[in-house]
C-alpha positions as CSV (number, residue, x, y, z in Angstrom):
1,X,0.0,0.0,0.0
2,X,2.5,2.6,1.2
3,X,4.6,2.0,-2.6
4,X,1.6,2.7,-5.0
5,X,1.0,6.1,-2.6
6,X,4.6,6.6,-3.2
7,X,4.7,5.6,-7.0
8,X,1.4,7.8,-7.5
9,X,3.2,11.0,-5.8
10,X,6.5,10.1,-8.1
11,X,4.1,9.8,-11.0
12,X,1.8,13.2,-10.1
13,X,5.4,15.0,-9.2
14,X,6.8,13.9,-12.9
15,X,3.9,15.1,-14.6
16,X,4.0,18.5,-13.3
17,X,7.7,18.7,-13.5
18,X,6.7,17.5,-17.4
19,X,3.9,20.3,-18.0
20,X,6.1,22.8,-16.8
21,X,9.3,22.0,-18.4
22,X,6.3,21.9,-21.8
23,X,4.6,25.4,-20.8
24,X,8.4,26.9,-20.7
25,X,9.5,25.4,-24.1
26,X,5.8,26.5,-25.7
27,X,6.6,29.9,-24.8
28,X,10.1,30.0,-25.5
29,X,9.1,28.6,-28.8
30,X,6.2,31.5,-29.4
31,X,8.9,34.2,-28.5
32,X,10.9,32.6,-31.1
33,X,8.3,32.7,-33.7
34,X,7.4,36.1,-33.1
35,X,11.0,37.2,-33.3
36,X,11.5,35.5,-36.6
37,X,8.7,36.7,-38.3
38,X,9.9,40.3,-37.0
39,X,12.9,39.9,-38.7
40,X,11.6,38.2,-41.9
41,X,9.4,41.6,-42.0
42,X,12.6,44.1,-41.4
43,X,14.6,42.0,-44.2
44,X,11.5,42.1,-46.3
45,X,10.9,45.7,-46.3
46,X,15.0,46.1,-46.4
47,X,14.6,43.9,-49.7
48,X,12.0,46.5,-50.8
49,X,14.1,49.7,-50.1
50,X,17.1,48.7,-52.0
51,X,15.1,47.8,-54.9
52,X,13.3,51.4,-54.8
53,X,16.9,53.0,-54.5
54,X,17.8,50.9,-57.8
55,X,15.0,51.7,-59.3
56,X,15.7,55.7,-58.1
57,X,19.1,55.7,-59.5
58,X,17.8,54.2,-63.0
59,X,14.9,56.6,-62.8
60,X,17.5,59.5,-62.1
61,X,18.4,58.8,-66.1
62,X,14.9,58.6,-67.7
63,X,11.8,60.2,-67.4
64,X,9.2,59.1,-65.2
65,X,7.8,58.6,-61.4
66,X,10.4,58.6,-59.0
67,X,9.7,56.1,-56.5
68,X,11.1,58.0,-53.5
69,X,7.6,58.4,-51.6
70,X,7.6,54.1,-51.8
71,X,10.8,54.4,-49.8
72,X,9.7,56.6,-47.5
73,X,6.9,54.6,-46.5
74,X,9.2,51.8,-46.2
75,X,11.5,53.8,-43.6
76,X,8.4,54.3,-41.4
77,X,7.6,50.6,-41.6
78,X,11.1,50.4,-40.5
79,X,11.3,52.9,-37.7
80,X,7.6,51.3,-36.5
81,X,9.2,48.3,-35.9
82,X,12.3,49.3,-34.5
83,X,9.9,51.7,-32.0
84,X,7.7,47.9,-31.4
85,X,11.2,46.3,-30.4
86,X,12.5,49.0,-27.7
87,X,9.0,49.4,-26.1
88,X,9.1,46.6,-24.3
89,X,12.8,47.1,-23.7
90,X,12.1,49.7,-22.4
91,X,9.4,48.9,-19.7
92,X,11.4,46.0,-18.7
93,X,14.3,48.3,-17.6
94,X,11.9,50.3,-15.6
């Protein structure tokens, strides 16, 4: 009697130990993710940016639309992020 008490405390102790050790990785994992698809938008828009200046520099030699109002929306984008990233940064020093 006194081992199955014991082996259903080791069991019930294991399986907390195990949902914890899960919850930890889940989040770990979701900051992950979310920091990943951060970056994937900075390169993205950093992808977009140095094709506008491309197509500036060509444009500089032929007539047309300029595309510099596309790349200043793209440096807000930017500097929206980058303002996304040191908020919490910034309440976590406080």
């Amino acid at each position: 009697m006194d081992s199955m008490i014991v082996a259903a405390v080791v069991n019930a102790s294991a399986s907390v130990v195990l949902a914890v050790i899960t919850a930890f990785y889940a989040h770990s994992t979701a900051k992950m993710l979310d920091q990943m698809r951060k970056q994937s938008r900075v390169q993205s828009i950093a992808a977009e940016i140095s094709a506008n200046a491309v197509l500036t520099t060509v444009s500089l030699n032929m007539p047309g639309e300029l595309p510099f109002e596309k790349i200043r929306e793209l440096l807000k984008q930017l500097a929206v992020i980058q303002q996304q990233e040191e908020s919490p940064k910034r309440a976590s020093a406080s």
